[in-house]
C-alpha positions in Angstrom: 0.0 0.0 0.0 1.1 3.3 -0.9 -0.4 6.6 -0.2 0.2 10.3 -0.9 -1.7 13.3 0.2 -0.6 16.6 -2.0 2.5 14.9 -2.8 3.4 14.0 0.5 4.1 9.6 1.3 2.3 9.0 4.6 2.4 5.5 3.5 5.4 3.8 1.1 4.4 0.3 0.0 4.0 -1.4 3.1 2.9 -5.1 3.0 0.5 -6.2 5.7 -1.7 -9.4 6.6 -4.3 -10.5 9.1 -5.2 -13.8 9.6 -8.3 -15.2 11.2 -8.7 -15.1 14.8 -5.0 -13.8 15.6 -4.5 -10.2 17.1 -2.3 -8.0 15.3 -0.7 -5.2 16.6 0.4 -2.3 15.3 3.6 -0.1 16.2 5.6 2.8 15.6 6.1 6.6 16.7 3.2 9.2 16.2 3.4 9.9 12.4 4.9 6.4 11.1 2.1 6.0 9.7 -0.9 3.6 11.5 -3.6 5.8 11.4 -3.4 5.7 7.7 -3.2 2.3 7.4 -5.6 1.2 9.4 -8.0 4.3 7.6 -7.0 2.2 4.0 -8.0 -0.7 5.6 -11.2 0.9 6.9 -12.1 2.1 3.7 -11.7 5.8 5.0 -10.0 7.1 2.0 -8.2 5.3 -1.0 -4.9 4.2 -1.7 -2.7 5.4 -4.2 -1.3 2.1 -5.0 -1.7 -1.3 -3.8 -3.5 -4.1 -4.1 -6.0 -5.0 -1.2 -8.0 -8.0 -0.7 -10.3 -9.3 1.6 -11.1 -13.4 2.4 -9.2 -13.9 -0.8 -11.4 -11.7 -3.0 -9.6 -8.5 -4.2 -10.7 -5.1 -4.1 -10.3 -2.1 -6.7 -11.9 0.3 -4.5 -13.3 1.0 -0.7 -15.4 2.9 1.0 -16.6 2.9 5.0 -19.9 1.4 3.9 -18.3 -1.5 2.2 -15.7 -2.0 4.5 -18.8 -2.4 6.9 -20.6 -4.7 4.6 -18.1 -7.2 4.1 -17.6 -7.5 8.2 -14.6 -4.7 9.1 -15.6 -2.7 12.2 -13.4 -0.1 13.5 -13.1 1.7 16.6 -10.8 5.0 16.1 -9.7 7.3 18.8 -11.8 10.3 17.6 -15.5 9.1 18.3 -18.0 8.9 16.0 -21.0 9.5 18.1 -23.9 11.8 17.6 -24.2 13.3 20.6 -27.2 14.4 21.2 -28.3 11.1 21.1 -29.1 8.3 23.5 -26.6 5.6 23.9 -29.0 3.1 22.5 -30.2 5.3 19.8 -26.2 5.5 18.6 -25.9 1.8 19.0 -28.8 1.6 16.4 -28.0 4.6 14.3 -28.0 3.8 10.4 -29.2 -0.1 11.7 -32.1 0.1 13.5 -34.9 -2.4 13.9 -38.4 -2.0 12.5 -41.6 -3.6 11.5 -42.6 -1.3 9.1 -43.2 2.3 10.2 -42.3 1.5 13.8 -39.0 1.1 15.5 -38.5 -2.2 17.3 -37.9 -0.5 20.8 -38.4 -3.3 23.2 -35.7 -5.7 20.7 -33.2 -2.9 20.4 -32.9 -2.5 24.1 -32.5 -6.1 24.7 -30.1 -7.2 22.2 -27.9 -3.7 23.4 -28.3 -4.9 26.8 -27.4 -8.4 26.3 -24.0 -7.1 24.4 -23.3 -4.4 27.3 -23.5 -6.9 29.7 -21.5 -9.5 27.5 -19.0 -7.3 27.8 -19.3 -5.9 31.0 -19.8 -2.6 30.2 -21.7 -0.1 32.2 -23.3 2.4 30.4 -27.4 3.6 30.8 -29.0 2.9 27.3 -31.2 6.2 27.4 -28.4 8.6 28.9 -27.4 11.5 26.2 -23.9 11.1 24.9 -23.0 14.3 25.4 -23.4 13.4 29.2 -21.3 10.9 29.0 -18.0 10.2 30.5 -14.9 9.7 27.9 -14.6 6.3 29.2 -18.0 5.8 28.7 -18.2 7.3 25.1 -15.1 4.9 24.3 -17.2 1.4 25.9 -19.7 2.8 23.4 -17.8 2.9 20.7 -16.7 -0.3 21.5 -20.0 -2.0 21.9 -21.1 0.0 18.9 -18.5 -1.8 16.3 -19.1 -5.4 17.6 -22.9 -5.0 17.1 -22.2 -5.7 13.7 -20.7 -9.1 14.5 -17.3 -7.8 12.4 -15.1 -10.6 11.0 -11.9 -7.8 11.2 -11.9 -5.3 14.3 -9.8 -2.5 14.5 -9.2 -1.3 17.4 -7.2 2.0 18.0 -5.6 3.0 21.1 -8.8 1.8 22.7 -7.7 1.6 26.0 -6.4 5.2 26.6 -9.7 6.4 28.4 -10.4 3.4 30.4 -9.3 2.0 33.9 -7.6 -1.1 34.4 -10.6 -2.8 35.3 -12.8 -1.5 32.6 -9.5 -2.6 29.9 -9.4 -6.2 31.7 -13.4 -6.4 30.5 -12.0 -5.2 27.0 -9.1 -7.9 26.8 -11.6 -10.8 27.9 -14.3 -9.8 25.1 -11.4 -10.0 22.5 -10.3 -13.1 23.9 -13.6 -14.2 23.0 -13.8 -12.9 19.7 -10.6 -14.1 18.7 -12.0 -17.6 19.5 -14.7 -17.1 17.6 -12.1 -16.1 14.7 -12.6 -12.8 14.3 -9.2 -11.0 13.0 -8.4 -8.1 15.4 -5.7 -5.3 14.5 -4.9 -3.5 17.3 -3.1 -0.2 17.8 -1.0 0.9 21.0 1.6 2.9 22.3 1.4 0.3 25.7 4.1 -2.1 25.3 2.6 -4.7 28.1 -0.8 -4.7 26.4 0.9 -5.6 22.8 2.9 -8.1 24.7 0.2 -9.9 26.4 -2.9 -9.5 23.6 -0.8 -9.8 20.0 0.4 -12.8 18.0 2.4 -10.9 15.6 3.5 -6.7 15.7 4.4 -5.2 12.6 6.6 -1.9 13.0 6.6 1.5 10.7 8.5 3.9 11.1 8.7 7.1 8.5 5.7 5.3 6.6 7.5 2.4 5.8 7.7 -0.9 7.6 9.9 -1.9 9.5 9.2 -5.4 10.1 6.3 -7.9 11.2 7.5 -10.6 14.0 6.0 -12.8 16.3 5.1 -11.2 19.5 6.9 -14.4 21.6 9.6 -14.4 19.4 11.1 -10.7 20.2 11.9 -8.6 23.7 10.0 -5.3 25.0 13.4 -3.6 23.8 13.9 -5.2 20.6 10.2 -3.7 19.4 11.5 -0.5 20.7 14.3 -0.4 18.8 12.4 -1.8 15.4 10.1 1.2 16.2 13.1 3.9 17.3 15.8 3.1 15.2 17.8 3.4 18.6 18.8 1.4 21.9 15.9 1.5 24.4 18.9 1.9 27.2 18.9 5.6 25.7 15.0 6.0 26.2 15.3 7.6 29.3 18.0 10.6 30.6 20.0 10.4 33.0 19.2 13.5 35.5 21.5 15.3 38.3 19.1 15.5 41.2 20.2 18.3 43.4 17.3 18.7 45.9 17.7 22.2 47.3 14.9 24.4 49.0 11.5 22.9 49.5 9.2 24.4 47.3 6.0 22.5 47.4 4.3 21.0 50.8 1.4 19.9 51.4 0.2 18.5 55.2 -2.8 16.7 55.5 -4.8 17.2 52.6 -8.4 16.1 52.4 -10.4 16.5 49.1 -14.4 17.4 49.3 -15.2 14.0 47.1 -12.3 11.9 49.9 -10.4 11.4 46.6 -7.4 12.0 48.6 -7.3 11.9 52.5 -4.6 13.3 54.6 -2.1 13.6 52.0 1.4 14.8 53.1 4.2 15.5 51.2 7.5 17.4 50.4 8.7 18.2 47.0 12.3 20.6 46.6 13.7 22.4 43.9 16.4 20.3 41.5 14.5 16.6 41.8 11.8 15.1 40.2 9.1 13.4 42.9 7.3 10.5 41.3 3.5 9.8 42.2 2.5 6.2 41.6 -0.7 3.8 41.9 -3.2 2.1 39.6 -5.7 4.5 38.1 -8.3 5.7 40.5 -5.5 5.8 43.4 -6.1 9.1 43.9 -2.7 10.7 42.6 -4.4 12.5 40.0 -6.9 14.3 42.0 -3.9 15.5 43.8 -2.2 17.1 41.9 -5.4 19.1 41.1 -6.2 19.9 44.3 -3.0 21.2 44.8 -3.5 23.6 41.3 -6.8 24.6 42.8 -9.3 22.3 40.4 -10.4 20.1 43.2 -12.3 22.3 46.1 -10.1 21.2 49.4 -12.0 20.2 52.9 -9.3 20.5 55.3 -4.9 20.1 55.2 -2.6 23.1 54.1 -0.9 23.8 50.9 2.3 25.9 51.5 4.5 27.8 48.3 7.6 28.3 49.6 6.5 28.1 53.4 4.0 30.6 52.6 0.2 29.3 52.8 -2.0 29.6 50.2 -5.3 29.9 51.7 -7.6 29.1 48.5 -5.9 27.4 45.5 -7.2 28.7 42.4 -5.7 28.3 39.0 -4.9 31.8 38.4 -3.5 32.1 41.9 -1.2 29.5 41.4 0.1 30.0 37.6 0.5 34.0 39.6 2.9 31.8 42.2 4.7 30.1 39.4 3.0 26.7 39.4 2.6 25.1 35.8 -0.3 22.4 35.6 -0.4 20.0 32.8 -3.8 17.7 32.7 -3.9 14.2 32.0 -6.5 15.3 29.4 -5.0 17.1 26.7 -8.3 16.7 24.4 -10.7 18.0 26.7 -8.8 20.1 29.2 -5.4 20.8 28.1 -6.3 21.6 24.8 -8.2 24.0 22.5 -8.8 21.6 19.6 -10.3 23.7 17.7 -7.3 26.7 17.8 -4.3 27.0 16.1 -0.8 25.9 17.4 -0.3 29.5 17.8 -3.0 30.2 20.2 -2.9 27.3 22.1 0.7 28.0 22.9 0.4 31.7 24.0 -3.3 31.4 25.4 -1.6 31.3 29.0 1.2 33.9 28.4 -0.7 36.6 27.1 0.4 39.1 29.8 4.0 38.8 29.0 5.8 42.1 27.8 6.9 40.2 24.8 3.2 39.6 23.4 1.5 42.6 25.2 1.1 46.3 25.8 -1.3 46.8 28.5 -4.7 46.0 26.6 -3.1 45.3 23.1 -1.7 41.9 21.8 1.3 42.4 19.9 0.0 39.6 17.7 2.8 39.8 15.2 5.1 38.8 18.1 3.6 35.4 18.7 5.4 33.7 15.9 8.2 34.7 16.7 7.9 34.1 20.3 6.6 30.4 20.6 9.1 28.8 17.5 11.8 28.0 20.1 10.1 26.3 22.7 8.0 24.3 20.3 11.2 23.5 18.0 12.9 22.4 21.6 10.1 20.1 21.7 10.7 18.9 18.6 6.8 19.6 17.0 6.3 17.8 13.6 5.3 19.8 11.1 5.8 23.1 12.6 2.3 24.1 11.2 1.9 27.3 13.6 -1.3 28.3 12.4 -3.1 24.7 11.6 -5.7 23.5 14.1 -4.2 21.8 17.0 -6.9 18.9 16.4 -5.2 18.4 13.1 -1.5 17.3 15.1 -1.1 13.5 16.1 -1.5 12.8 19.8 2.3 13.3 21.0 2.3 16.4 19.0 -0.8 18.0 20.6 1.2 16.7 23.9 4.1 18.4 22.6 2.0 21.7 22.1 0.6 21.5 25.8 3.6 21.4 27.2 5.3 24.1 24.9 3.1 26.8 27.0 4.3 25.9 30.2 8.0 27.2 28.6 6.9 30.6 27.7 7.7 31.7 31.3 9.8 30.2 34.0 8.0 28.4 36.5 9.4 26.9 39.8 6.8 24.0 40.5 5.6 21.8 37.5 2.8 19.6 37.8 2.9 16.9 35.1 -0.3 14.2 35.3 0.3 11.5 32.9 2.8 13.3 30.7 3.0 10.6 28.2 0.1 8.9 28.0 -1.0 8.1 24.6 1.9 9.3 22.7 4.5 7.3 20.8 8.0 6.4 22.4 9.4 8.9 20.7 7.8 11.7 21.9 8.2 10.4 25.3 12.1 11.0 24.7 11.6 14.3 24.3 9.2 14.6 27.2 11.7 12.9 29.4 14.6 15.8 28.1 12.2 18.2 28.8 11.6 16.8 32.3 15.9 16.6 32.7 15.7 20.5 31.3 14.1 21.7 33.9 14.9 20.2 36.8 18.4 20.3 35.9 17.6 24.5 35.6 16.4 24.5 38.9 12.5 23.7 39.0 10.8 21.3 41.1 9.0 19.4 38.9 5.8 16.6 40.0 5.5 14.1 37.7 1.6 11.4 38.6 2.1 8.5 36.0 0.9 5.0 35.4 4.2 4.1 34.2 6.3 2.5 36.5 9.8 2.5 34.4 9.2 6.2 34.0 9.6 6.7 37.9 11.7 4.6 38.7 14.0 6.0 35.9 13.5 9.8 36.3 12.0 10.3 39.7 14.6 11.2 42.9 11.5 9.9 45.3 8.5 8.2 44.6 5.5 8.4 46.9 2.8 5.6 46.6 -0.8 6.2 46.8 -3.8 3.7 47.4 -7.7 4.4 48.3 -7.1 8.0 48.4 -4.2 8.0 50.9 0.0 8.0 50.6 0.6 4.6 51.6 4.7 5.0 50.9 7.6 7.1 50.2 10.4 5.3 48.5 14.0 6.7 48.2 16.7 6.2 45.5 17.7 2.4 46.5 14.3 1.2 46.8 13.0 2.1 43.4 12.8 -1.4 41.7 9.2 -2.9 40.5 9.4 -5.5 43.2 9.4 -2.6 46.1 7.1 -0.5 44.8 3.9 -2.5 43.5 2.9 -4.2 46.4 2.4 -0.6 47.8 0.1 -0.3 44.9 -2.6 -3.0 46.7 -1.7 -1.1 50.1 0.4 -3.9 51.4 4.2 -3.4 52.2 7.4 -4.2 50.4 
């Protein structure tokens, strides 16, 4: 397959196969090239060149409602709901059941029922989409495609909005439909999930593939490398830690939900303090609490042992604290803006971009270029729509605001959640950048081998509460993850 937009080879004659009832996953960096595979394959838009076929029957041409016909569901990242519809009405939309005039109510609620439950998915049939959760919306989406009884299901990144719990339901139905013998292609930056779900990976990189191998046949760090081009030993920096002045504590913090209870901590200038747990723990509600997002029942939150009585957001970016949201898409983000704007929307104040009431709007350009280039932002499209960039772009983007002015705390939630491992390199530098300069710098992840390879301390949460503080020689798996169930090392 081979396909150009304006000239420009998102996709150079890659060969790929699926076979019935095996899951095939898909790897590479933001950009290599997966999304417009799996879009050929969906019938989204045609190739160039290629040849395509499908239970042995070749195909000249595709389109999403072919691709549908002939049993190819696919579940993207951007849903595709209407959402000022009822979850049942979108499970039916296009398919419903009638007997002549009349819609089939009473059937259409059972059978979506019946494959809810099936997959353990719990989502109210007449609840507005619009209402709904992200994880719910995605369970939707899920249950949505395998209403059709697919014979190929693409799934992409489908796990990014879920908890573990909600993923385990997601890995058992596609244990089932792989028995069945459906063909699944699935498409993820997790290396664990790939490792446990696939039977073969095939790797782009640049739009061109790498390889395909079997999934038991190759280590975590030789996919990495396929997908790289690099060593995975030079994934992550190696930091100076060089803990000075406290700059962050927090005593006894209690959130209004009991999201967090009596939460204590320390974090200093020149190290990076790590906040681990399964999803859910707490940590994340945190770190908003402490930004001024999460309304605060009782506990202190000192800035350089001064109190800060109410934590606000514009209080705190006034006390140099940088926030960055686990959720680019619907809170870090303004999709629908430029790169340009997104960038400066926080910095607008500065003497570089402003005179009093009056942007200096020709500045902006010119101002944002170097931390966005430092970031390494592909294409450097300033004034395209930010909803236009892959996922570790947009990332990239978010986190090129917090560099327009110097900051002492940063407050990174899930810094590198759904972005390729490149672009986690150049999160990590960025990380190394400024702690290195100074900062104090917060980092709440799921990803275990990112704190125990950048963070100086690591503090454990489960149910809500700080069950652990682990220092630099007790910062291997085994320590740490029986913390994670509220047990002890």
């Amino acid at each position: 397959m081979t396909k150009r937009f304006r000239g420009i080879v998102a996709l150079d004659k890659v060969d790929f196969s699926l076979e019935k009832g095996e899951v095939h996953a898909l790897l590479g960096e933001n950009g290599a090239g997966k999304s417009t595979l799996i879009n050929l394959i969906a019938g989204t838009f045609p190739w160039t060149e290629g040849a395509y076929s499908v239970h042995g029957h070749s195909l000249s041409h595709l389109t999403p409602q072919v691709a549908r016909e002939i049993g190819i569901a696919a579940v993207f990242q951007e849903f595709s709901l209407v959402p000022d519809l009822t979850v049942l009405e979108n499970l039916f939309l296009g398919r419903e059941q009638s007997r002549g005039p009349f819609l089939k109510r009473s059937d259409m609620r059972r059978a979506a029922g019946e494959l809810l439950d099936e997959l353990g998915f719990h989502v109210p049939l007449d609840e507005t989409v619009a209402f709904l959760s992200r994880a719910q919306k995605q369970m939707v989406e899920i249950a949505k495609a395998l209403r059709t009884h697919p014979q190929v299901l693409i799934l992409d990144e489908p796990t990014a909005s879920l908890t573990d719990g909600e993923a385990e339901k997601l890995f058992d139905a596609m244990a089932r439909l792989k028995a069945r013998g459906v063909g699944i292609i699935y498409v993820s930056h997790r290396m664990s999930e790939i490792r446990n779900l696939s039977d073969r990976v095939t790797v782009l990189r640049g739009g061109k593939k790498i390889g395909t191998v079997t999934t038991a046949d190759i280590s975590d760090e030789g996919l990495i490398e396929m997908m790289v081009g690099r060593p995975v030993d030079q994934l992550f920096p190696k930091i100076e830690h060089k803990p000075g002045d406290i700059r962050l504590e927090i005593a006894d913090l209690t959130t209004a939900g009991g999201t967090v209870i009596d939460a204590s901590f320390v974090a200093r200038a020149g190290e990076v303090v790590g906040f681990a747990g399964l999803v859910g723990c707490g940590r994340s509600e945190l770190c908003r609490a402490v930004f001024g997002l999460e309304p605060i029942t009782s506990g202190t939150v000192k800035l350089r042992d001064k109190v800060v009585e109410r934590p606000s957001p514009s209080a705190m970016l006034a006390d140099k604290v940088c926030y960055f949201p686990a959720d680019r898409g619907s809170e870090g983000l303004a999709l629908i803006r430029s790169v340009r704007e997104n960038t400066t929307m926080s910095s607008l104040g500065l003497p570089s971009l402003s005179t009093g009431p009056f942007l200096k709007f020709w500045r902006e350009r010119d101002v944002i270029r170097k931390p966005l280039t430092d970031l390494a932002l592909r294409p450097m499209a300033l004034e395209s729509k930010v909803s236009a960039f892959s996922g570790g772009n947009q990332q990239k983007v978010m986190l090129a605001r917090g560099l327009m002015q110097p900051f002492d705390v940063y407050l990174f939630d899930e810094p590198t959640v759904g972005i390729d491992v490149g672009a986690k390199v150049d999160v990590y530098n960025l990380i190394k950048e400024l702690v290195e300069g100074g900062a104090c710098v917060i980092v709440s992840t799921s990803e275990l081998p990112e704190l125990i390879n950048l963070a100086s301390r690591i503090y454990v949460m489960h149910e809500g509460r700080i069950v652990a503080e682990l220092g630099e020689n007790e910062r291997s798996e085994a320590q740490i993850l029986p913390h994670y169930f509220g047990g002890t090392a």
